[in-house]
PyMOL Python script that loads the backbone (N, CA, C, O; Angstrom):
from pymol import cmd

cmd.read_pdbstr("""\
ATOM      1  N   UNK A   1     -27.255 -33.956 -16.852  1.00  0.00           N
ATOM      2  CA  UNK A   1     -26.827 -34.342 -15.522  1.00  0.00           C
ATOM      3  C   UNK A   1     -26.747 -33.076 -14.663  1.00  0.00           C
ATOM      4  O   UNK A   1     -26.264 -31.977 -14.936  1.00  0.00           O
ATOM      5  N   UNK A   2     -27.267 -33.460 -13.702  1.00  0.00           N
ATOM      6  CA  UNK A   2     -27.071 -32.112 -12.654  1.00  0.00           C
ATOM      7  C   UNK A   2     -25.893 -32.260 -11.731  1.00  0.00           C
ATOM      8  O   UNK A   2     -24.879 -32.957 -11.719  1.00  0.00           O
ATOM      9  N   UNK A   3     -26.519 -31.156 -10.818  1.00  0.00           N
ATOM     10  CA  UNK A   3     -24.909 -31.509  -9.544  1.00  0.00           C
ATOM     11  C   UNK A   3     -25.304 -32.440  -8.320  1.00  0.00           C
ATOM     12  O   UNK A   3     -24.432 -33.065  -7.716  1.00  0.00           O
ATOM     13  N   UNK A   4     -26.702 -32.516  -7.960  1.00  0.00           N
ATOM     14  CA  UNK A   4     -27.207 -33.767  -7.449  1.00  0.00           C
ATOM     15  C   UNK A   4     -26.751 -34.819  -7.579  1.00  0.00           C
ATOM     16  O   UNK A   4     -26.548 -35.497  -6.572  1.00  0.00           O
ATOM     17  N   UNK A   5     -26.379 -35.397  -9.079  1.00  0.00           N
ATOM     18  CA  UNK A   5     -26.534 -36.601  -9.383  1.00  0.00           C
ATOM     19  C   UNK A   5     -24.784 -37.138  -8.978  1.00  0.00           C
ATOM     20  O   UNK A   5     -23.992 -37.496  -9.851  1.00  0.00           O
ATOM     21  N   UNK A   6     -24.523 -37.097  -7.796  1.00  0.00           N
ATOM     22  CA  UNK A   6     -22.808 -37.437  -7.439  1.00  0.00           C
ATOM     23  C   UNK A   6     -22.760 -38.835  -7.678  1.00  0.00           C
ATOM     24  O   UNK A   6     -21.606 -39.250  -7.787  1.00  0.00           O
ATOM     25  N   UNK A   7     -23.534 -39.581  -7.778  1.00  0.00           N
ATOM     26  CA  UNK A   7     -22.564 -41.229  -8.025  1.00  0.00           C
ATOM     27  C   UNK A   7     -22.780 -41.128  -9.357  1.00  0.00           C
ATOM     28  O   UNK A   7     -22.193 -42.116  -9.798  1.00  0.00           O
ATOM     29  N   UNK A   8     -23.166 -40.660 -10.100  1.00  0.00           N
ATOM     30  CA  UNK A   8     -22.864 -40.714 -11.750  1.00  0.00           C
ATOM     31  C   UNK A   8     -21.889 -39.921 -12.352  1.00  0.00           C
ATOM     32  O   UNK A   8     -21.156 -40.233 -13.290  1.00  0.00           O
ATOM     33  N   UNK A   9     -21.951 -38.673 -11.622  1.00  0.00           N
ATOM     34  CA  UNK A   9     -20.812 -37.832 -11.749  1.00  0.00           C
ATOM     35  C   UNK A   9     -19.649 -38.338 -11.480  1.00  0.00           C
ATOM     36  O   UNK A   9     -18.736 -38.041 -12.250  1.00  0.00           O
ATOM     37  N   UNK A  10     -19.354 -39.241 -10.317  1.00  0.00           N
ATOM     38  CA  UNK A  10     -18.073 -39.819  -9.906  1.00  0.00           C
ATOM     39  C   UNK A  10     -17.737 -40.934 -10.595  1.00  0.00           C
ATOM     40  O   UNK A  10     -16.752 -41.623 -10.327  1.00  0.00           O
ATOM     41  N   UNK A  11     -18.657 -41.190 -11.643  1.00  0.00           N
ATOM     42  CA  UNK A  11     -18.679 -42.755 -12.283  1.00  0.00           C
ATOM     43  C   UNK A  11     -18.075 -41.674 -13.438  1.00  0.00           C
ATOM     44  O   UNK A  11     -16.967 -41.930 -13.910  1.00  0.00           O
ATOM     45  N   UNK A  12     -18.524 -40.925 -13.723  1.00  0.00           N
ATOM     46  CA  UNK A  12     -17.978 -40.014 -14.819  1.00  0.00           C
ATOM     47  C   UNK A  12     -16.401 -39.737 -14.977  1.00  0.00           C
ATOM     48  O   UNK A  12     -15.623 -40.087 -15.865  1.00  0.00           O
ATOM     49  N   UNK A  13     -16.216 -39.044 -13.897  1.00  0.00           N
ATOM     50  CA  UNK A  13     -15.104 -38.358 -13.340  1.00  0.00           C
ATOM     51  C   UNK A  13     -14.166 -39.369 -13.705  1.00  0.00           C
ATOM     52  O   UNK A  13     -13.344 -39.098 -14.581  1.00  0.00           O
ATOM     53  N   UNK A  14     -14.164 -40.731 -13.052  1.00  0.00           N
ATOM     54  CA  UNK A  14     -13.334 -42.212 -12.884  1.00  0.00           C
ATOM     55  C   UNK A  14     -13.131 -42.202 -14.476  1.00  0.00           C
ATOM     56  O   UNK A  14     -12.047 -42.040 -15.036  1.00  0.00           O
ATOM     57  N   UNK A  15     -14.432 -42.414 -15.133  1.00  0.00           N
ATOM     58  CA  UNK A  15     -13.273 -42.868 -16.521  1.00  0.00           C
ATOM     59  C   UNK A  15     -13.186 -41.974 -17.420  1.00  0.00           C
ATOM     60  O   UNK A  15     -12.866 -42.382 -18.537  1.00  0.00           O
ATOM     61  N   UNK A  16     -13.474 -40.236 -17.214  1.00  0.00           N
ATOM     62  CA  UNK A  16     -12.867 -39.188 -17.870  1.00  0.00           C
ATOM     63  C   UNK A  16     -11.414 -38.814 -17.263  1.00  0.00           C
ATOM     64  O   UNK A  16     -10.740 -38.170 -18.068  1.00  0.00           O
ATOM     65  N   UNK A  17     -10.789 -39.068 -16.049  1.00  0.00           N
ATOM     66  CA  UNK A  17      -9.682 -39.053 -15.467  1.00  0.00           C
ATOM     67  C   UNK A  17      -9.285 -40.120 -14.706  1.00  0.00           C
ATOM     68  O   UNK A  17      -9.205 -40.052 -13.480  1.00  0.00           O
ATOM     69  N   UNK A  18      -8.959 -41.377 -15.523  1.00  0.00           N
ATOM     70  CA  UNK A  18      -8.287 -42.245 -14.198  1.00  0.00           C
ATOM     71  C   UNK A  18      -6.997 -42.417 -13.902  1.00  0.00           C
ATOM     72  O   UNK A  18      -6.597 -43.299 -13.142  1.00  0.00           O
ATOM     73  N   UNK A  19      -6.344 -41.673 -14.424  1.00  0.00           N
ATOM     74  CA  UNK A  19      -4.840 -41.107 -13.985  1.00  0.00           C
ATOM     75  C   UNK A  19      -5.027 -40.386 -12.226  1.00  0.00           C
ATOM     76  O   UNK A  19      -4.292 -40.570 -11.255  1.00  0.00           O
ATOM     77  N   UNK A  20      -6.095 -39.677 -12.320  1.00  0.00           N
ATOM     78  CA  UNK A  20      -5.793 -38.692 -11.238  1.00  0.00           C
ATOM     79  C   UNK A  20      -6.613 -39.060  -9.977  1.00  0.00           C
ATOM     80  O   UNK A  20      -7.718 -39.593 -10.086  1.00  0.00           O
ATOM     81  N   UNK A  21      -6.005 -38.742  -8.675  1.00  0.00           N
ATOM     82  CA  UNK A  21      -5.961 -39.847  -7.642  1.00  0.00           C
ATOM     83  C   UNK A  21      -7.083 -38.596  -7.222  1.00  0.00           C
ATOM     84  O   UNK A  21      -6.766 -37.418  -7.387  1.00  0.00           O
ATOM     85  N   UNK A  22      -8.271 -38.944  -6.727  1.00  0.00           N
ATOM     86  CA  UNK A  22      -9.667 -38.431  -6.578  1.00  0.00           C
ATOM     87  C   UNK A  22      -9.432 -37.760  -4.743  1.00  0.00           C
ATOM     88  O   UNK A  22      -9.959 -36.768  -4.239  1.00  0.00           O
ATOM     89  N   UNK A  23      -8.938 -38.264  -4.427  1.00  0.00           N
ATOM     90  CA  UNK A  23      -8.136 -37.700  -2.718  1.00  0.00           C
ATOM     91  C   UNK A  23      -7.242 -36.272  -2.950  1.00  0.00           C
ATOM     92  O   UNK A  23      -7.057 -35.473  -2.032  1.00  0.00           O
ATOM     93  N   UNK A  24      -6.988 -36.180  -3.619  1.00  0.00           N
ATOM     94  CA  UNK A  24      -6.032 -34.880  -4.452  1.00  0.00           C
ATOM     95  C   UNK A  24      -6.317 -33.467  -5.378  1.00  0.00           C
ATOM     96  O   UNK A  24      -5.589 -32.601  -5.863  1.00  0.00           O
ATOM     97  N   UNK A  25      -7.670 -33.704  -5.349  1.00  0.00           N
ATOM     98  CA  UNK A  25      -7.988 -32.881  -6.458  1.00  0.00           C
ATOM     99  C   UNK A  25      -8.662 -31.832  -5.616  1.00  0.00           C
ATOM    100  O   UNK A  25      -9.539 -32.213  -4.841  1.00  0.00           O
ATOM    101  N   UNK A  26      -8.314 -30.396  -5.686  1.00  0.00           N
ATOM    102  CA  UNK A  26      -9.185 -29.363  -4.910  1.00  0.00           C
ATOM    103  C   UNK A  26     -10.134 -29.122  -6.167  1.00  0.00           C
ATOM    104  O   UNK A  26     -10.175 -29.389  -7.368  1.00  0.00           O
ATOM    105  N   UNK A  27     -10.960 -28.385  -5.073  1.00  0.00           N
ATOM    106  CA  UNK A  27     -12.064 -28.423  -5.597  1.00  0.00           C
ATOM    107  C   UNK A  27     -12.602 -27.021  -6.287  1.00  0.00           C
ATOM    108  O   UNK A  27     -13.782 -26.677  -6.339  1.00  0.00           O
ATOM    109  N   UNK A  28     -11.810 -26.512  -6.650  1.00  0.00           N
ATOM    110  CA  UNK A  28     -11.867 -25.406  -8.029  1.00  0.00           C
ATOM    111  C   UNK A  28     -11.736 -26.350  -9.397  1.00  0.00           C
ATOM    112  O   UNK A  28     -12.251 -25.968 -10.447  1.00  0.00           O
ATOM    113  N   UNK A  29     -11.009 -27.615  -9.309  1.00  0.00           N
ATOM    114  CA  UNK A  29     -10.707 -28.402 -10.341  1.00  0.00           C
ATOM    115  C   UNK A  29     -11.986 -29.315 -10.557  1.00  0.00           C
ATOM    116  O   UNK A  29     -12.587 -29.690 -11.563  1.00  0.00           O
ATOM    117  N   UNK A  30     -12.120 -29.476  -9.468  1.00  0.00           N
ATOM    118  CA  UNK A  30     -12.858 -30.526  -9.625  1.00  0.00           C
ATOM    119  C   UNK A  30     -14.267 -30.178 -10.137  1.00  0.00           C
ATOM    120  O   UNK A  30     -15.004 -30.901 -10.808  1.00  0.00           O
ATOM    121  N   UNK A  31     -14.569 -28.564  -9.560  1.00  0.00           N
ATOM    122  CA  UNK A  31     -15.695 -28.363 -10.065  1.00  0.00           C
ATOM    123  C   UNK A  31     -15.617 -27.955 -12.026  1.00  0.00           C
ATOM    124  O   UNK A  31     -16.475 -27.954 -12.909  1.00  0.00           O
ATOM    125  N   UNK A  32     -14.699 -27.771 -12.012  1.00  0.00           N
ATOM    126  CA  UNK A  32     -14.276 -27.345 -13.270  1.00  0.00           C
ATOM    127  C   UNK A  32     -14.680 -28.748 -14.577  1.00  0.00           C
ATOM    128  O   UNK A  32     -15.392 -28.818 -15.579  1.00  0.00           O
ATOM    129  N   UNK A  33     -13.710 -29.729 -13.794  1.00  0.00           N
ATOM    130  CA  UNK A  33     -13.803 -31.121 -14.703  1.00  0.00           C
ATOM    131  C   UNK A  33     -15.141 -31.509 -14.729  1.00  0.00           C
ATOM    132  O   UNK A  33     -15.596 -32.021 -15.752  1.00  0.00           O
ATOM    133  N   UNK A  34     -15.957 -31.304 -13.561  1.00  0.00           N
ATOM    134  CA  UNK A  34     -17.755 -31.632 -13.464  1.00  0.00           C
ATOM    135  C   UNK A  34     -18.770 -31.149 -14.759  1.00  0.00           C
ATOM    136  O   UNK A  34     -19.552 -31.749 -15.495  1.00  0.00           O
ATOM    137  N   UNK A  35     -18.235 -29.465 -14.599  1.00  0.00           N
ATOM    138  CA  UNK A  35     -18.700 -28.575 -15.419  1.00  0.00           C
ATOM    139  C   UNK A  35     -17.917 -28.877 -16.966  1.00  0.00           C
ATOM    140  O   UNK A  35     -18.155 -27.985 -17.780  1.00  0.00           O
ATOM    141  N   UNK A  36     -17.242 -29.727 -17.354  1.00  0.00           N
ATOM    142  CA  UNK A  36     -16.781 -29.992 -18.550  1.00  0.00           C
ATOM    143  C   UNK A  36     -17.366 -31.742 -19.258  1.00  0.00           C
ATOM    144  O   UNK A  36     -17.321 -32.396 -20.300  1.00  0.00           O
ATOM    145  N   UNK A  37     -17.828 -31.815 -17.999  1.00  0.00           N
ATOM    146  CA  UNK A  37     -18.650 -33.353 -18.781  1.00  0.00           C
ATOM    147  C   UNK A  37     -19.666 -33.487 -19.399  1.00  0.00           C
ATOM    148  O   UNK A  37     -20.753 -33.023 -19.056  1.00  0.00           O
ATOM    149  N   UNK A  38     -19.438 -34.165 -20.433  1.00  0.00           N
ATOM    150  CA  UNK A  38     -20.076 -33.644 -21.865  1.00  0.00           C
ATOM    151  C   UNK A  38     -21.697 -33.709 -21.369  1.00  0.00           C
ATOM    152  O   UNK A  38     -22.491 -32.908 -21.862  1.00  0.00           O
ATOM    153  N   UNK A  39     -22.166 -34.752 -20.324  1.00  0.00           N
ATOM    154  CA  UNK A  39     -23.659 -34.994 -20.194  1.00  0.00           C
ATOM    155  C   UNK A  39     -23.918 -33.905 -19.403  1.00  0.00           C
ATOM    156  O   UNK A  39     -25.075 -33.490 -19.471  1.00  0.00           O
ATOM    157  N   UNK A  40     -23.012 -33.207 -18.522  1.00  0.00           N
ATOM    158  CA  UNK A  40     -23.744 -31.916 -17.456  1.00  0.00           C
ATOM    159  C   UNK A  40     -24.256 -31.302 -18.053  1.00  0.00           C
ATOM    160  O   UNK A  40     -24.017 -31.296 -19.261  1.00  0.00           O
ATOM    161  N   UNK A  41     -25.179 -30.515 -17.518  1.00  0.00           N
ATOM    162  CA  UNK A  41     -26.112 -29.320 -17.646  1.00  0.00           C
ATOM    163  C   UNK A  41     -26.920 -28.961 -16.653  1.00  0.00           C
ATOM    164  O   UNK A  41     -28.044 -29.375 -16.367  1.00  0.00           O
ATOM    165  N   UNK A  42     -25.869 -27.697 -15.868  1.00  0.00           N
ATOM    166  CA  UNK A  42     -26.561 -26.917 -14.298  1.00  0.00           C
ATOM    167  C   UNK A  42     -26.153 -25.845 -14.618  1.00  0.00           C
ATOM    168  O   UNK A  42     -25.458 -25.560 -15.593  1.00  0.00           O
ATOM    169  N   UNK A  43     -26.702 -24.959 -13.539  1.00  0.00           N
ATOM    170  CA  UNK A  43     -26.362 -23.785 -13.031  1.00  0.00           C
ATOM    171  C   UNK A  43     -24.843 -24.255 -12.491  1.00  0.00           C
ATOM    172  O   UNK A  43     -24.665 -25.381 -12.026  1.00  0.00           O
ATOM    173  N   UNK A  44     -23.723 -23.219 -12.610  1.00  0.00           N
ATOM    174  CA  UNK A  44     -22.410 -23.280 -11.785  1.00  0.00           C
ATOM    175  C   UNK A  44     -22.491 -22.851 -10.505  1.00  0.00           C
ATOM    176  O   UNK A  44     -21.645 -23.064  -9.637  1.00  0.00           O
ATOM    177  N   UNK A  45     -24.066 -21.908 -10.308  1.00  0.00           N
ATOM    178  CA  UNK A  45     -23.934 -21.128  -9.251  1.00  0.00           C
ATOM    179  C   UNK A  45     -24.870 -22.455  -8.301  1.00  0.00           C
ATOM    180  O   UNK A  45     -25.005 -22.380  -7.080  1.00  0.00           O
ATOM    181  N   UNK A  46     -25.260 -23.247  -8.876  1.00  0.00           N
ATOM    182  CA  UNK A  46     -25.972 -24.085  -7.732  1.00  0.00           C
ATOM    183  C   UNK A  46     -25.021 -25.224  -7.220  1.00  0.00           C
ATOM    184  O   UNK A  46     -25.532 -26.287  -6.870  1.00  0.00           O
ATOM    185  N   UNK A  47     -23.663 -25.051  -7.160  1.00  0.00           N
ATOM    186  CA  UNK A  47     -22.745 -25.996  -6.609  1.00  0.00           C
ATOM    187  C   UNK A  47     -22.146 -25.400  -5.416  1.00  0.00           C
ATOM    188  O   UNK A  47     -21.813 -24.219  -5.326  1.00  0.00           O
ATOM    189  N   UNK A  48     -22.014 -26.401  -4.394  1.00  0.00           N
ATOM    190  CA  UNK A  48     -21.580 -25.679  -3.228  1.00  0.00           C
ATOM    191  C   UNK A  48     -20.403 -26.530  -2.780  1.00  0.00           C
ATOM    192  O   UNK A  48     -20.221 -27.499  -3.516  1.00  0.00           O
ATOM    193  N   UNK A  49     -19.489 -26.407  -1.677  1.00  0.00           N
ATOM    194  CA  UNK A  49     -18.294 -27.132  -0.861  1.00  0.00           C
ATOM    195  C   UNK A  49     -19.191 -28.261  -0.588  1.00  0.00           C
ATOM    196  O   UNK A  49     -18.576 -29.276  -0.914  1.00  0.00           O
ATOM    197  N   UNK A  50     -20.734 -28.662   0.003  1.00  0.00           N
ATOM    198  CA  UNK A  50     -21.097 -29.846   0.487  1.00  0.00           C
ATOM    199  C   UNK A  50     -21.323 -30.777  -0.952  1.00  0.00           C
ATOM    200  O   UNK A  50     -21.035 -31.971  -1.032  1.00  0.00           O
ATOM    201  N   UNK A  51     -21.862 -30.008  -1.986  1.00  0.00           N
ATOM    202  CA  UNK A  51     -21.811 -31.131  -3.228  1.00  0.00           C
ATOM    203  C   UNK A  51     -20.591 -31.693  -3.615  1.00  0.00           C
ATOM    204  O   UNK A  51     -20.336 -32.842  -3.973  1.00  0.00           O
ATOM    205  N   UNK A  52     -19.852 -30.676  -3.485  1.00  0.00           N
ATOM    206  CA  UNK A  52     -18.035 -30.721  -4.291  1.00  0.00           C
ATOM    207  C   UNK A  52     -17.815 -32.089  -3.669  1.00  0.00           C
ATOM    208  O   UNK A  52     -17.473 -33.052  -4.356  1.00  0.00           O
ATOM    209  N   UNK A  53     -18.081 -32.185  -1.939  1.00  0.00           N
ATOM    210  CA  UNK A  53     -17.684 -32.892  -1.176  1.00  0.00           C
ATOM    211  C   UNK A  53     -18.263 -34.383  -1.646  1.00  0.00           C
ATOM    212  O   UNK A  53     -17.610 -35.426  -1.630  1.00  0.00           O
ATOM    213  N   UNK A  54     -19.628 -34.231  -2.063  1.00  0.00           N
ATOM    214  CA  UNK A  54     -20.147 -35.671  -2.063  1.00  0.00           C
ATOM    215  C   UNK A  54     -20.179 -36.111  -3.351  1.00  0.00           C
ATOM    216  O   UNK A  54     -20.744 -37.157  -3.671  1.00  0.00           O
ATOM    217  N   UNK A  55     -19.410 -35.131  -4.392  1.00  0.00           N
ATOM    218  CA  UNK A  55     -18.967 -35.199  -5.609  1.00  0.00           C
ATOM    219  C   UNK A  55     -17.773 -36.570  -5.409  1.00  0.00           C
ATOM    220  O   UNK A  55     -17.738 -37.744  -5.778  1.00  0.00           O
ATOM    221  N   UNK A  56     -16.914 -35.701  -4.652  1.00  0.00           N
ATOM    222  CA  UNK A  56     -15.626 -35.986  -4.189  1.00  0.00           C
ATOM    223  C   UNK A  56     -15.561 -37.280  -3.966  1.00  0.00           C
ATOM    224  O   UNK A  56     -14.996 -37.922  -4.852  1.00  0.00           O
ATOM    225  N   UNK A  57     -15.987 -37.903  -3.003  1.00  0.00           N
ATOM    226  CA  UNK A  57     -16.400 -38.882  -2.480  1.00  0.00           C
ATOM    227  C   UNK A  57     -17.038 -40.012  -2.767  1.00  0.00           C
ATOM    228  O   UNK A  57     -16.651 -41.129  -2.421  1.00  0.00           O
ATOM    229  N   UNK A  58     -18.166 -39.740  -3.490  1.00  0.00           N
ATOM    230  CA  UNK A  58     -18.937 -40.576  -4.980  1.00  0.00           C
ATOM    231  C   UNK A  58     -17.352 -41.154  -5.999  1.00  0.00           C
ATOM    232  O   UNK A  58     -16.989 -42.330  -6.034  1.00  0.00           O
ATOM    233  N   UNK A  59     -16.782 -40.237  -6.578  1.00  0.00           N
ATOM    234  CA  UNK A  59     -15.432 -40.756  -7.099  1.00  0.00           C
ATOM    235  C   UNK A  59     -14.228 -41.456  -6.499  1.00  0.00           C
ATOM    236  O   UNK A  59     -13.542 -42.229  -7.168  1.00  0.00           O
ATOM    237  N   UNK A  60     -13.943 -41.131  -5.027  1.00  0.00           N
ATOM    238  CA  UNK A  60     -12.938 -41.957  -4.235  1.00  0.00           C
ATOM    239  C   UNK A  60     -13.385 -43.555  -4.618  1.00  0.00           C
ATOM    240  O   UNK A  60     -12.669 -44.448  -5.072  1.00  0.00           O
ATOM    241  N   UNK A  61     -14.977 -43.591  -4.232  1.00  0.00           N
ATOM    242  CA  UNK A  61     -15.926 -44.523  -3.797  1.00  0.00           C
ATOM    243  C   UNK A  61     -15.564 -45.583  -5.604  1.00  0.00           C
ATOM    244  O   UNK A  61     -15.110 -46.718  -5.749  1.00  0.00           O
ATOM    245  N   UNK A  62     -15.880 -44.867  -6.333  1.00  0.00           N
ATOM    246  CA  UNK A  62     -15.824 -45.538  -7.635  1.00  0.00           C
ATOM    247  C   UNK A  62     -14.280 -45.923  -7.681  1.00  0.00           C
ATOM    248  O   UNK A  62     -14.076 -47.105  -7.954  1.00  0.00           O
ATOM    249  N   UNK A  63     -13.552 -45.409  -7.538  1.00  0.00           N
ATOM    250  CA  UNK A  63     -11.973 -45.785  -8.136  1.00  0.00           C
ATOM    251  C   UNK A  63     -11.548 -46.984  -6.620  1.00  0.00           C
ATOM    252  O   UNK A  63     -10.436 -47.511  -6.654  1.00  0.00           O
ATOM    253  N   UNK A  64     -12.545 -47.325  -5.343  1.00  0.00           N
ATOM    254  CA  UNK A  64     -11.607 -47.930  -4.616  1.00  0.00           C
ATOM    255  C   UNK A  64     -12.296 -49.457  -4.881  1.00  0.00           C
ATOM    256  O   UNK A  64     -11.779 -50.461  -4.389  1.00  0.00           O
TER     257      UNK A  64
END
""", "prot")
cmd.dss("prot")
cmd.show_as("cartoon", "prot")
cmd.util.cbc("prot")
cmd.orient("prot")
């Protein structure tokens, strides 16, 4: 999985953390929890604030 792939990532995110409210999470964490899912495999350096964002968002989107 790359960092492109944000609605799978956020489908990820949802049921590797569904305790944690996806509106809340900065995004040092968030890139962190991305970079810990077992299917990723990117560069860390190819993630930016606009992916984080549509990372972000892809997961609000799944948990509402």
């Amino acid at each position: 999985m790359k960092w492109t792939e944000v609605e799978e990532i956020g489908i990820q995110l949802s049921e590797t953390h569904p305790e944690v409210d996806p509106k809340r999470v900065n995004f040092v964490d968030l890139a962190n929890w991305v970079m810990a899912l077992p299917d990723f495999d990117d560069d860390p350096k190819h993630c930016g604030e606009r992916i984080l964002e549509a990372i972000q968002q892809a997961w609000i989107d799944e948990t509402e």
